[in-house]
mmCIF file as Biopython writes it, N, C-alpha, C and O atoms, coordinates in Angstrom:
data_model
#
loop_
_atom_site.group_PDB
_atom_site.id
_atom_site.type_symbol
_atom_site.label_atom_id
_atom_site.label_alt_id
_atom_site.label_comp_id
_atom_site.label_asym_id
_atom_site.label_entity_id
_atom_site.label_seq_id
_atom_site.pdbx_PDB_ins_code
_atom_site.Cartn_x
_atom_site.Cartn_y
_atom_site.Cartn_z
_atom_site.occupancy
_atom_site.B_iso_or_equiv
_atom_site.auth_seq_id
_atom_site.auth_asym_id
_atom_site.pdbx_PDB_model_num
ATOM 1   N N  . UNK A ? 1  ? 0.817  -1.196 0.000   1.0 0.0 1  A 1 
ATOM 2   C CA . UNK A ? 1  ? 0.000  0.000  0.000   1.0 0.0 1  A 1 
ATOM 3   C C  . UNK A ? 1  ? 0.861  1.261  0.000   1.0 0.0 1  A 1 
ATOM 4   O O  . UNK A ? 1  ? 0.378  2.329  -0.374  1.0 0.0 1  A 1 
ATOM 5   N N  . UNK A ? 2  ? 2.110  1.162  0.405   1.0 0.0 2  A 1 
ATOM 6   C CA . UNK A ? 2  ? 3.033  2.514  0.632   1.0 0.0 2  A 1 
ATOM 7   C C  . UNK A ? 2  ? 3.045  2.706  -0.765  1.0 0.0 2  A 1 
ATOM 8   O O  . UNK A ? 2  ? 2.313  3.525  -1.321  1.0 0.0 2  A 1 
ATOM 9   N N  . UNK A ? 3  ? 3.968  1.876  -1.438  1.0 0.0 3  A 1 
ATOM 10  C CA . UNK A ? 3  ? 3.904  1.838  -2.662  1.0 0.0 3  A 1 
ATOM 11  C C  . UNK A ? 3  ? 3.078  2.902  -3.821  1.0 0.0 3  A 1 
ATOM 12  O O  . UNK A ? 3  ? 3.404  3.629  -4.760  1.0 0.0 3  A 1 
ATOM 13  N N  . UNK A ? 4  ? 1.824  2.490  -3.115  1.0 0.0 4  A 1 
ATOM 14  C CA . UNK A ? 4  ? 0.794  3.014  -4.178  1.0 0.0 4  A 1 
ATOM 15  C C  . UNK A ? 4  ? 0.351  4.527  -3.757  1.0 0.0 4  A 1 
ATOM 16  O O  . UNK A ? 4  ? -0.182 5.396  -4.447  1.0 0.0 4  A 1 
ATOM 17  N N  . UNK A ? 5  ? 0.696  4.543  -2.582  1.0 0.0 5  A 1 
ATOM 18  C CA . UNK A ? 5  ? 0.359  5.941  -1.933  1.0 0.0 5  A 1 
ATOM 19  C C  . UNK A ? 5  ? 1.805  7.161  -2.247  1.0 0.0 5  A 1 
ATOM 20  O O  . UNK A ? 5  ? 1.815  8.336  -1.880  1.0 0.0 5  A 1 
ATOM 21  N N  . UNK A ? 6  ? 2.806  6.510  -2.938  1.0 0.0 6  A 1 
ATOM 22  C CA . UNK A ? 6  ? 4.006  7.173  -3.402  1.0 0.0 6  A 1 
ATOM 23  C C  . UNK A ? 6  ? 3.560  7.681  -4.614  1.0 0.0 6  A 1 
ATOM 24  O O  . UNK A ? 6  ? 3.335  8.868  -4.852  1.0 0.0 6  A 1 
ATOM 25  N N  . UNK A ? 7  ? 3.444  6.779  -5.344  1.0 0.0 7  A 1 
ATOM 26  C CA . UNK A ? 7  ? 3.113  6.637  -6.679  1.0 0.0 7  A 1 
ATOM 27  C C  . UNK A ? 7  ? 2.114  7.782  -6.455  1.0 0.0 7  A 1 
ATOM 28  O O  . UNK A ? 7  ? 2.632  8.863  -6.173  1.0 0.0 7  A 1 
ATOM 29  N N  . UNK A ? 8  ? 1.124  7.750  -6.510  1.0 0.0 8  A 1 
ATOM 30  C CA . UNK A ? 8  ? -0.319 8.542  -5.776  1.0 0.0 8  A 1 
ATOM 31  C C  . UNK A ? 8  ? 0.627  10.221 -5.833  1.0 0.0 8  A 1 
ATOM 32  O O  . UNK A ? 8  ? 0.478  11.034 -6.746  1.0 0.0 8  A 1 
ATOM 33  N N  . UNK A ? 9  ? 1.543  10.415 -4.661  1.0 0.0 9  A 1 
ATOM 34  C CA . UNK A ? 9  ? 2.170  11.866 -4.325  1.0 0.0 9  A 1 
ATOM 35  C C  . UNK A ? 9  ? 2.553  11.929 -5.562  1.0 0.0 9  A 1 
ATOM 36  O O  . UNK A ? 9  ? 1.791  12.701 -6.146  1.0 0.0 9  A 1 
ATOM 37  N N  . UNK A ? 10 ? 3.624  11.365 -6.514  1.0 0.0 10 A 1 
ATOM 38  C CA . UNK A ? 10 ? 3.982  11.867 -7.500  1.0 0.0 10 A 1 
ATOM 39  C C  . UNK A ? 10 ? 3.244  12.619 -8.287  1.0 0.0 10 A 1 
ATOM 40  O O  . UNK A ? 10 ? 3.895  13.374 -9.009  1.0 0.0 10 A 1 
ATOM 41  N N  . UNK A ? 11 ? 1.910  12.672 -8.402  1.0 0.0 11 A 1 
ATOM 42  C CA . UNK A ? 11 ? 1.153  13.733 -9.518  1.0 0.0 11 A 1 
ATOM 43  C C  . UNK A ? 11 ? 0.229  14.647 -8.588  1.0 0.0 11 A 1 
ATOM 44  O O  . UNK A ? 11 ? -0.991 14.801 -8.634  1.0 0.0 11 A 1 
ATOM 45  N N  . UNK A ? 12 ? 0.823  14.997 -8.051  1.0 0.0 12 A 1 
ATOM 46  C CA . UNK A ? 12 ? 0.192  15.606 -6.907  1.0 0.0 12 A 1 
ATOM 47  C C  . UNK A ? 12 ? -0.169 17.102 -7.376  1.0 0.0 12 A 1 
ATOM 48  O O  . UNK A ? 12 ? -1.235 17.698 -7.220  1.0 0.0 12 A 1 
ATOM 49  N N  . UNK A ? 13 ? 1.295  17.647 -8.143  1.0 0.0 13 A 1 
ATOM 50  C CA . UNK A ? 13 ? 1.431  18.611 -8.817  1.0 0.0 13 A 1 
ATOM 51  C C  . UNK A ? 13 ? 0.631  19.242 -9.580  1.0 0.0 13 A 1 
ATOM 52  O O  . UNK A ? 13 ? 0.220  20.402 -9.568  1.0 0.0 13 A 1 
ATOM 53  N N  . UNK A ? 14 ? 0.349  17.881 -10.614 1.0 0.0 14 A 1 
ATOM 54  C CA . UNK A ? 14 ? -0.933 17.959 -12.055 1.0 0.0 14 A 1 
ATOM 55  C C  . UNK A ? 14 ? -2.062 18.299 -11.171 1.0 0.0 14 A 1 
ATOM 56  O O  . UNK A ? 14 ? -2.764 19.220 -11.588 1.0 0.0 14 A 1 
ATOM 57  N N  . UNK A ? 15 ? -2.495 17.622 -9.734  1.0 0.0 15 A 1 
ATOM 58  C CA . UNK A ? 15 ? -3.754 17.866 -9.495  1.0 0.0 15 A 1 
ATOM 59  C C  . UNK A ? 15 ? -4.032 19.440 -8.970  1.0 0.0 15 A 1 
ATOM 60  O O  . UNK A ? 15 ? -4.970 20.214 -9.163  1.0 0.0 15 A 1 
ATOM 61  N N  . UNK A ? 16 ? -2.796 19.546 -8.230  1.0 0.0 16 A 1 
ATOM 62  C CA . UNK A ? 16 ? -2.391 21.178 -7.589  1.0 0.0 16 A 1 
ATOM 63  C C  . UNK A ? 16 ? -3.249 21.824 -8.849  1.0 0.0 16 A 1 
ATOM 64  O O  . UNK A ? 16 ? -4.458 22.051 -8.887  1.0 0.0 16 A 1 
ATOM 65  N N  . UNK A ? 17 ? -2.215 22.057 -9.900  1.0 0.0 17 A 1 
ATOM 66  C CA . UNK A ? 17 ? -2.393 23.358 -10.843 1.0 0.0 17 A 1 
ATOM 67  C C  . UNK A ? 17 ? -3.670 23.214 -11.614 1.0 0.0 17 A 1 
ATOM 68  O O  . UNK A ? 17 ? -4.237 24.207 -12.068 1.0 0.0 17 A 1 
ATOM 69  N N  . UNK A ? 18 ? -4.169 21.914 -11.783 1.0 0.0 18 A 1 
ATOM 70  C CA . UNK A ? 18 ? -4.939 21.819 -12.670 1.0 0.0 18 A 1 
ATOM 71  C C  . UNK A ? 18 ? -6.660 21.240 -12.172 1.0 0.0 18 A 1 
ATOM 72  O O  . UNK A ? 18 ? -7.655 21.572 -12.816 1.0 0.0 18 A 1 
ATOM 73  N N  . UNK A ? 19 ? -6.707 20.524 -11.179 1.0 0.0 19 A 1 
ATOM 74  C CA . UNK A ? 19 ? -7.202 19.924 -10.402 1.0 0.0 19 A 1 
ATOM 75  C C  . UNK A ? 19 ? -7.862 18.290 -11.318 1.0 0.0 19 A 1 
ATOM 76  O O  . UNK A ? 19 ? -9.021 18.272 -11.732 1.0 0.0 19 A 1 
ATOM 77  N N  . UNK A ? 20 ? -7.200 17.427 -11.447 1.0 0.0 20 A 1 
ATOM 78  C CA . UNK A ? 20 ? -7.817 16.341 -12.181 1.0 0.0 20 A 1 
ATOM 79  C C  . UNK A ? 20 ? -5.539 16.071 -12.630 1.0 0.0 20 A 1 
ATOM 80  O O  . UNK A ? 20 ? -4.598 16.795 -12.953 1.0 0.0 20 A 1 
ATOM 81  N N  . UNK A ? 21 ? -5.800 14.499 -12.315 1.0 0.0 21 A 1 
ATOM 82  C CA . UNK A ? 21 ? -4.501 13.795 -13.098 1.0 0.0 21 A 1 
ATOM 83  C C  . UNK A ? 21 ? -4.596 12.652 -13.115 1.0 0.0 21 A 1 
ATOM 84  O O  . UNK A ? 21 ? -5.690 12.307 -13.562 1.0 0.0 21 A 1 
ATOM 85  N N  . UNK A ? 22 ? -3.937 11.818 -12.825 1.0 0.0 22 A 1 
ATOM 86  C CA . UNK A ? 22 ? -3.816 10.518 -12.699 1.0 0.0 22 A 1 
ATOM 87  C C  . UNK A ? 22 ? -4.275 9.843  -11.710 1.0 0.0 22 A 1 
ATOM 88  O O  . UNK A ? 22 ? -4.529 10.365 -10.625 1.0 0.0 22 A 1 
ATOM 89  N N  . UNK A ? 23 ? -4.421 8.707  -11.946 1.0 0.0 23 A 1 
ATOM 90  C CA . UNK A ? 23 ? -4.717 7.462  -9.860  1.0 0.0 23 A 1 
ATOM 91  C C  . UNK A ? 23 ? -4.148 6.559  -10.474 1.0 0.0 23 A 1 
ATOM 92  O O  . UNK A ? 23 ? -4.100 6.234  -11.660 1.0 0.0 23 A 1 
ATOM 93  N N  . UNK A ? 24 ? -3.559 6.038  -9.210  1.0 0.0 24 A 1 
ATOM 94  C CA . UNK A ? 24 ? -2.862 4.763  -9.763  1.0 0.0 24 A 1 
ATOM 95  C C  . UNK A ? 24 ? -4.093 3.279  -9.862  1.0 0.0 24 A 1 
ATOM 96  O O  . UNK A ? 24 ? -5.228 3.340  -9.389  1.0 0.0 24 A 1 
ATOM 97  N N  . UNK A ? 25 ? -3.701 2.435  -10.350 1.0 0.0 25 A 1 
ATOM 98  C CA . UNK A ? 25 ? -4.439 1.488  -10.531 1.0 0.0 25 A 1 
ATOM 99  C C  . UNK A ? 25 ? -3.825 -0.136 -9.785  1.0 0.0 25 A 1 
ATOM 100 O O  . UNK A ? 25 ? -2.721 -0.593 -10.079 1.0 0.0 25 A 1 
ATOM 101 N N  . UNK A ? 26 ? -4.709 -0.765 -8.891  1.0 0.0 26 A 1 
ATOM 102 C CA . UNK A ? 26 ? -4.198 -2.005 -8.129  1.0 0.0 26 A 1 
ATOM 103 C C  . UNK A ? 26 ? -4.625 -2.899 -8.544  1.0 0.0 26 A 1 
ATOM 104 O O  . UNK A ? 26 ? -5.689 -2.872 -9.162  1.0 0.0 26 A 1 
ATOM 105 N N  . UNK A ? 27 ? -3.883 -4.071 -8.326  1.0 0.0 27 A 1 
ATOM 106 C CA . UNK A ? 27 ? -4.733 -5.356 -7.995  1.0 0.0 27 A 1 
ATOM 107 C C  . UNK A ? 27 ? -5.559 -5.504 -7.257  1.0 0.0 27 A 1 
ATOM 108 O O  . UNK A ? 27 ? -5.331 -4.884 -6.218  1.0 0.0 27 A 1 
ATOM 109 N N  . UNK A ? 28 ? -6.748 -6.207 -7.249  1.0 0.0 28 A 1 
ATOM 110 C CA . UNK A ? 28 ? -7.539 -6.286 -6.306  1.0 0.0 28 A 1 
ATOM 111 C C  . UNK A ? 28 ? -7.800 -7.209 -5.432  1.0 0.0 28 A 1 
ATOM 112 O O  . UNK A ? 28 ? -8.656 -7.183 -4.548  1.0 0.0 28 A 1 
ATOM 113 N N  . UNK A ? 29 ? -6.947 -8.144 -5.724  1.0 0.0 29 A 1 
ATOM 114 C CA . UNK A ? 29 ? -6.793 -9.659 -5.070  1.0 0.0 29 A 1 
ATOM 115 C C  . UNK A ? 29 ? -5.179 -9.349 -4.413  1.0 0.0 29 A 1 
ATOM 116 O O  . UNK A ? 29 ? -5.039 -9.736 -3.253  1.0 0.0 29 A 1 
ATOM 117 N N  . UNK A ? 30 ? -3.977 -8.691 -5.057  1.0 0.0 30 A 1 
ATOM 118 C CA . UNK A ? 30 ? -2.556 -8.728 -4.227  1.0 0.0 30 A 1 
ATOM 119 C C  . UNK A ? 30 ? -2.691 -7.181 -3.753  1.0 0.0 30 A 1 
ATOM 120 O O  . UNK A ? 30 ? -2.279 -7.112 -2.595  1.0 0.0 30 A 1 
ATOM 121 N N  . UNK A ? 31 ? -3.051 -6.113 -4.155  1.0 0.0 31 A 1 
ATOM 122 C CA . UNK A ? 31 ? -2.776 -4.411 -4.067  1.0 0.0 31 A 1 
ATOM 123 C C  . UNK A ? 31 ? -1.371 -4.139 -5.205  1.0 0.0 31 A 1 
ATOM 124 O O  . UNK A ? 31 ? -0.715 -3.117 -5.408  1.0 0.0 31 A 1 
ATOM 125 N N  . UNK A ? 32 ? -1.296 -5.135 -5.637  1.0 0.0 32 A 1 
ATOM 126 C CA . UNK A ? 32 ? -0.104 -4.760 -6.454  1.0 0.0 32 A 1 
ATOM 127 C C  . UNK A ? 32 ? -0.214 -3.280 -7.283  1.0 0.0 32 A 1 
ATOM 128 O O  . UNK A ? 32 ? -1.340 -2.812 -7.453  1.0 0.0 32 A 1 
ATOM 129 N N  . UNK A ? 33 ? 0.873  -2.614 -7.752  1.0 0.0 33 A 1 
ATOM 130 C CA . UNK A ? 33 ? 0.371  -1.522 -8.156  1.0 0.0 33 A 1 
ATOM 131 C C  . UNK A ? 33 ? 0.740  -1.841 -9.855  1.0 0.0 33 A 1 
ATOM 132 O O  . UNK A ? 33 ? 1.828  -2.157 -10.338 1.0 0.0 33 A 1 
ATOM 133 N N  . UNK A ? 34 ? -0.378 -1.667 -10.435 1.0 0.0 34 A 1 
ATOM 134 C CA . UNK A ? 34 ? -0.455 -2.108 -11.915 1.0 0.0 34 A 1 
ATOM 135 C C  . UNK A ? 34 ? 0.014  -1.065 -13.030 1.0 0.0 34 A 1 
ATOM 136 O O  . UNK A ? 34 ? 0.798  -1.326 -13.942 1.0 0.0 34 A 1 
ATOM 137 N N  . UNK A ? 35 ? -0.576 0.106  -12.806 1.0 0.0 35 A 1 
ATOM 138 C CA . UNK A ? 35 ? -0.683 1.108  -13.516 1.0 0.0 35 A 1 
ATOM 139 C C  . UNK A ? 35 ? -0.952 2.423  -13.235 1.0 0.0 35 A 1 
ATOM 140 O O  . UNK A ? 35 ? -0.812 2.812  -12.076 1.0 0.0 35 A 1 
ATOM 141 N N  . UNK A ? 36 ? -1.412 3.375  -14.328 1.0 0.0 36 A 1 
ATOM 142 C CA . UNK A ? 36 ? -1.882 4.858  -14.277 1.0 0.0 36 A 1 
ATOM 143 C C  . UNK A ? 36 ? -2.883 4.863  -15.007 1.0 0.0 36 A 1 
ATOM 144 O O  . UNK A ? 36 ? -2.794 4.454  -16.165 1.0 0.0 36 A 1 
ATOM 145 N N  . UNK A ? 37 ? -4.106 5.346  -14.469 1.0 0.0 37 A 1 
ATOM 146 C CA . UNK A ? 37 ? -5.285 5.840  -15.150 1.0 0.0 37 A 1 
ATOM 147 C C  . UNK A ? 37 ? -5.644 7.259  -15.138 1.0 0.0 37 A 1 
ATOM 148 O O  . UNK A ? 37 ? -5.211 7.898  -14.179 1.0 0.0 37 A 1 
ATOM 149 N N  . UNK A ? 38 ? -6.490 8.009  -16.182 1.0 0.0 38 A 1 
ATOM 150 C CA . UNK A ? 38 ? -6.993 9.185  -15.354 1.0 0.0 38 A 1 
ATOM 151 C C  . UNK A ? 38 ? -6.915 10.685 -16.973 1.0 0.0 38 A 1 
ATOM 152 O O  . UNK A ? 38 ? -7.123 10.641 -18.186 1.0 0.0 38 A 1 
ATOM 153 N N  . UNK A ? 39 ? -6.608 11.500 -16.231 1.0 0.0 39 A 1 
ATOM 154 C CA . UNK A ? 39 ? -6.994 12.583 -17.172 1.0 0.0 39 A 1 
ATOM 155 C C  . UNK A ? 39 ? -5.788 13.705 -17.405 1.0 0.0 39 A 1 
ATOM 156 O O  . UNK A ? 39 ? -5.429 14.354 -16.422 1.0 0.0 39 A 1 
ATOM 157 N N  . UNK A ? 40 ? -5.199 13.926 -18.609 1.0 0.0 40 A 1 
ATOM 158 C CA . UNK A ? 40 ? -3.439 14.866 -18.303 1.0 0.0 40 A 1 
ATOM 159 C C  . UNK A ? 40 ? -4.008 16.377 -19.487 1.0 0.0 40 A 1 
ATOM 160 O O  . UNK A ? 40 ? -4.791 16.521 -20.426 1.0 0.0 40 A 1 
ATOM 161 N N  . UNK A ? 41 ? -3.153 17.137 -18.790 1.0 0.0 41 A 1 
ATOM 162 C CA . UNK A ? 41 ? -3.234 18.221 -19.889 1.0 0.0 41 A 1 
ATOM 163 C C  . UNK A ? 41 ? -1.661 17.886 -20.545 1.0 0.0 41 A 1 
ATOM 164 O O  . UNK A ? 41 ? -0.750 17.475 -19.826 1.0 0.0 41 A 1 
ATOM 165 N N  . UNK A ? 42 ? -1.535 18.078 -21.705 1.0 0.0 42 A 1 
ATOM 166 C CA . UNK A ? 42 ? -0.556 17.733 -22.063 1.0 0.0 42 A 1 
ATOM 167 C C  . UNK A ? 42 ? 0.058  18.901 -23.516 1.0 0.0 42 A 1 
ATOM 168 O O  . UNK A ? 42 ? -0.839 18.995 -24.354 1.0 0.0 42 A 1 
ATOM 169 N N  . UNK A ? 43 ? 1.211  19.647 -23.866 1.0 0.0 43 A 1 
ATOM 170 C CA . UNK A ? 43 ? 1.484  20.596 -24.113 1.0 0.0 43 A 1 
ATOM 171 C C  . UNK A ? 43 ? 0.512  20.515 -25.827 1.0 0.0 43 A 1 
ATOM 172 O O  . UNK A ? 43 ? 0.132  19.591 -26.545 1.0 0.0 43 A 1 
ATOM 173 N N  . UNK A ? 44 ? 0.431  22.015 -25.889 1.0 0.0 44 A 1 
ATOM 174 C CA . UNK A ? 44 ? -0.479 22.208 -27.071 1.0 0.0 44 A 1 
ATOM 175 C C  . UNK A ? 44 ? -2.104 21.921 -27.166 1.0 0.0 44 A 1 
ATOM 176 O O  . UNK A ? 44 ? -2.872 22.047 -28.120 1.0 0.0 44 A 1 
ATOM 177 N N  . UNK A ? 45 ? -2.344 21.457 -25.716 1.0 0.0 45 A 1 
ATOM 178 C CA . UNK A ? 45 ? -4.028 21.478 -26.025 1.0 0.0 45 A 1 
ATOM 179 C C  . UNK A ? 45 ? -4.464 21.867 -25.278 1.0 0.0 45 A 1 
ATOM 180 O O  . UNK A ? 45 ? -3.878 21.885 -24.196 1.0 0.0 45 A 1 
ATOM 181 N N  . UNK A ? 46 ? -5.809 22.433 -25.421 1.0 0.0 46 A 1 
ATOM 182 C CA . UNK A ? 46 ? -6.467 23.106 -24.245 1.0 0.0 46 A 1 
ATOM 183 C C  . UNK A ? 46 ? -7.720 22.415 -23.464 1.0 0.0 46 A 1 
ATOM 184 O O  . UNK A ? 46 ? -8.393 22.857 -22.533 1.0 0.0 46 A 1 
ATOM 185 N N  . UNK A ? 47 ? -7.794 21.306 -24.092 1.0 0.0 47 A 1 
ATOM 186 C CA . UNK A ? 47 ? -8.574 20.179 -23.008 1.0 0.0 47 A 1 
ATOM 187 C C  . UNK A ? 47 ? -8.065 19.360 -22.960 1.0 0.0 47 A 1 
ATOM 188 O O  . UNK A ? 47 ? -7.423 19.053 -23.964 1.0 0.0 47 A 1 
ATOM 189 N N  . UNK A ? 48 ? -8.015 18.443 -21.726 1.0 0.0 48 A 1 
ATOM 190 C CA . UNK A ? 48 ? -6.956 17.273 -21.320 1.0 0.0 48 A 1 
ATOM 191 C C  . UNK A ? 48 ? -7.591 16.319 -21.798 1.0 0.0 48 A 1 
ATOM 192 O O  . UNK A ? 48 ? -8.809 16.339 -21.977 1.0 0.0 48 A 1 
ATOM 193 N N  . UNK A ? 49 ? -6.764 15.269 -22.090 1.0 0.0 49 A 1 
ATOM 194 C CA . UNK A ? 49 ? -7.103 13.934 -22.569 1.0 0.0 49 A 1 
ATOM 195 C C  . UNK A ? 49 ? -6.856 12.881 -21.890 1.0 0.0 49 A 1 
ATOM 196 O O  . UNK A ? 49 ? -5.922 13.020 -21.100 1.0 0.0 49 A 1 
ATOM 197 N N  . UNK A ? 50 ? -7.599 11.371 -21.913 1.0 0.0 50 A 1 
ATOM 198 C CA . UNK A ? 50 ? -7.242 10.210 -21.645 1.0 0.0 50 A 1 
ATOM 199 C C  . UNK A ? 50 ? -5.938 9.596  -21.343 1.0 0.0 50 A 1 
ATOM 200 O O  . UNK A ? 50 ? -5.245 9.577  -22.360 1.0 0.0 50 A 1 
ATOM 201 N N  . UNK A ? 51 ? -5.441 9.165  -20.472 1.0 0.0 51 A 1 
ATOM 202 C CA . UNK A ? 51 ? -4.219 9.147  -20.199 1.0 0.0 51 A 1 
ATOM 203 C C  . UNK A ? 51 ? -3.986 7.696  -19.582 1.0 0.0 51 A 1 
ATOM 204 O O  . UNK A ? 51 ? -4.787 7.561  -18.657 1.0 0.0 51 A 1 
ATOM 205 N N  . UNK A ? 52 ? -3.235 6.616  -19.731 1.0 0.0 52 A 1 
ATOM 206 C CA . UNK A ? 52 ? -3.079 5.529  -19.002 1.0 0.0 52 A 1 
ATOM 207 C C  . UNK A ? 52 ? -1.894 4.656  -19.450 1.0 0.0 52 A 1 
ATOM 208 O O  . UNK A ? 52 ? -1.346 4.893  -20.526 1.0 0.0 52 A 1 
ATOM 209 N N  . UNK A ? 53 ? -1.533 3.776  -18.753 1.0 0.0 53 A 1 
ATOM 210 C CA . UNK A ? 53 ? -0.596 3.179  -18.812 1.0 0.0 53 A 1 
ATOM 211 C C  . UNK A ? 53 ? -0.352 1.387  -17.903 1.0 0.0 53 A 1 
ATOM 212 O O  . UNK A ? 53 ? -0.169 1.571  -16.699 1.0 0.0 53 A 1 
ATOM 213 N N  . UNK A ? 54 ? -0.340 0.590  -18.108 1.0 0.0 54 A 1 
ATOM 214 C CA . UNK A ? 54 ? 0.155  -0.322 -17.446 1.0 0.0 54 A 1 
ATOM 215 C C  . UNK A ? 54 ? 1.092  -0.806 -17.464 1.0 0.0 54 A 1 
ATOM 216 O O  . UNK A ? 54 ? 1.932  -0.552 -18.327 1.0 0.0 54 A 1 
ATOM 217 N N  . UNK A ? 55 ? 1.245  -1.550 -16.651 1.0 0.0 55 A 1 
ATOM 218 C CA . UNK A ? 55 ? 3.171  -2.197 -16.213 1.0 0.0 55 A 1 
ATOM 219 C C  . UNK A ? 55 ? 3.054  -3.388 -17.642 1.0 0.0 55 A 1 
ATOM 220 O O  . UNK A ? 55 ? 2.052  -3.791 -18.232 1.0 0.0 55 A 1 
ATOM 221 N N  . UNK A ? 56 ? 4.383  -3.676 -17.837 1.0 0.0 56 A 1 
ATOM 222 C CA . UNK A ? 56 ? 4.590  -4.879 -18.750 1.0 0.0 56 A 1 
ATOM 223 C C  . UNK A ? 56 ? 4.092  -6.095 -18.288 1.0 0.0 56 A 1 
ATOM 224 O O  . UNK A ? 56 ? 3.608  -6.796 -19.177 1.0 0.0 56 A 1 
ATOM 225 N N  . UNK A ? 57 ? 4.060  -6.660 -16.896 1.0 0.0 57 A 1 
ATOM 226 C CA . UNK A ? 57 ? 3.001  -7.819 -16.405 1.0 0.0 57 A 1 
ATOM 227 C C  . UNK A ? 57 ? 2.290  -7.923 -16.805 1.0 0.0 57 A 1 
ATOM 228 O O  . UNK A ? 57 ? 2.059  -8.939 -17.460 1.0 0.0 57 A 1 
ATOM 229 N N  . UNK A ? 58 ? 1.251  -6.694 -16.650 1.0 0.0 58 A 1 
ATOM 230 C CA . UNK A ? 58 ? -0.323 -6.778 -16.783 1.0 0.0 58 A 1 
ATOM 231 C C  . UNK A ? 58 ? -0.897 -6.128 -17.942 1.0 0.0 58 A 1 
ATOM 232 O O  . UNK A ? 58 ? -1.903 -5.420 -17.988 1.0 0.0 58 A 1 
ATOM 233 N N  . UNK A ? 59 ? 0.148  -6.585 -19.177 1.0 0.0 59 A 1 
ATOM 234 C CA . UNK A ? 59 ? -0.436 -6.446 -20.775 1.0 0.0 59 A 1 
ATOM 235 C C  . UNK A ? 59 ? -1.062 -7.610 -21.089 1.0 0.0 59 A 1 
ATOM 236 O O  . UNK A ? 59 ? -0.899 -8.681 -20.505 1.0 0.0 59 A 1 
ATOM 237 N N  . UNK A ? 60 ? -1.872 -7.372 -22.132 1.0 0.0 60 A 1 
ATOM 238 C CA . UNK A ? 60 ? -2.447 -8.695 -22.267 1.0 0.0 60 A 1 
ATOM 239 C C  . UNK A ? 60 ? -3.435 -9.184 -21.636 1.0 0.0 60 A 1 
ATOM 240 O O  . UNK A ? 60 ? -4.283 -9.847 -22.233 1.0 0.0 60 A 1 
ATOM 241 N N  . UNK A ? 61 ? -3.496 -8.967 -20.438 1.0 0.0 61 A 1 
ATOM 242 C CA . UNK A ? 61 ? -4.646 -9.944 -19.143 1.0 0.0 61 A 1 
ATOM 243 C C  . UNK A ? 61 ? -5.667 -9.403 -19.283 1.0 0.0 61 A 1 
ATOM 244 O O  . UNK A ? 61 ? -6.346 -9.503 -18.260 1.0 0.0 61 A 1 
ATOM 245 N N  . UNK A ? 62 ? -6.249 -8.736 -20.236 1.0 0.0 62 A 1 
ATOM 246 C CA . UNK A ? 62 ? -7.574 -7.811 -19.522 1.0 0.0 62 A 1 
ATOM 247 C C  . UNK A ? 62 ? -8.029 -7.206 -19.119 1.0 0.0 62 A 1 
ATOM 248 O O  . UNK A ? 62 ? -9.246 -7.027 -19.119 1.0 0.0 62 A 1 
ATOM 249 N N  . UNK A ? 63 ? -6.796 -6.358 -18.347 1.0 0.0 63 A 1 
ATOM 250 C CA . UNK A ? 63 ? -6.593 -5.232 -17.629 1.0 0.0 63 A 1 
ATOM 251 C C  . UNK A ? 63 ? -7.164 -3.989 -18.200 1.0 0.0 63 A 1 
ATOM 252 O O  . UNK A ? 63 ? -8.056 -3.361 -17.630 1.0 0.0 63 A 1 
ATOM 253 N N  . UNK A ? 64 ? -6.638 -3.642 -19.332 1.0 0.0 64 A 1 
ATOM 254 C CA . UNK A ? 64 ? -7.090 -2.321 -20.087 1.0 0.0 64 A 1 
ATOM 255 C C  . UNK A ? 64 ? -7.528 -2.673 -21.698 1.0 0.0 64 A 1 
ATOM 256 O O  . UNK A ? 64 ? -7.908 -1.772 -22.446 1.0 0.0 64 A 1 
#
């Protein structure tokens, strides 16, 4: 759970300035921390877009 609550502070920033960023994403059976879901402003646009990512494990499975 520390883990994910690190991960979590890291975009803390995006949510500061902008209010909306990322959450991380768990397992729900280990808490493992899988991924990034959520919403980014990202340079050159003026509405944020879809944003996500998973670990190399959890390609494939169904996950996203």
């Amino acid at each position: 759970m520390a883990e994910i609550h690190r991960a979590f502070l890291s975009t803390v920033g995006h949510w500061s300035a902008y209010g909306y960023g990322l959450w991380p994403v768990a397992d729900a059976k280990t808490n493992a921390f899988m991924g990034w879901i959520g919403l980014l402003l990202t340079a050159g646009r003026n509405e944020p877009g879809f944003a996500g990512a998973v670990l190399p494990a959890y390609q494939r499975t169904g996950v996203a």
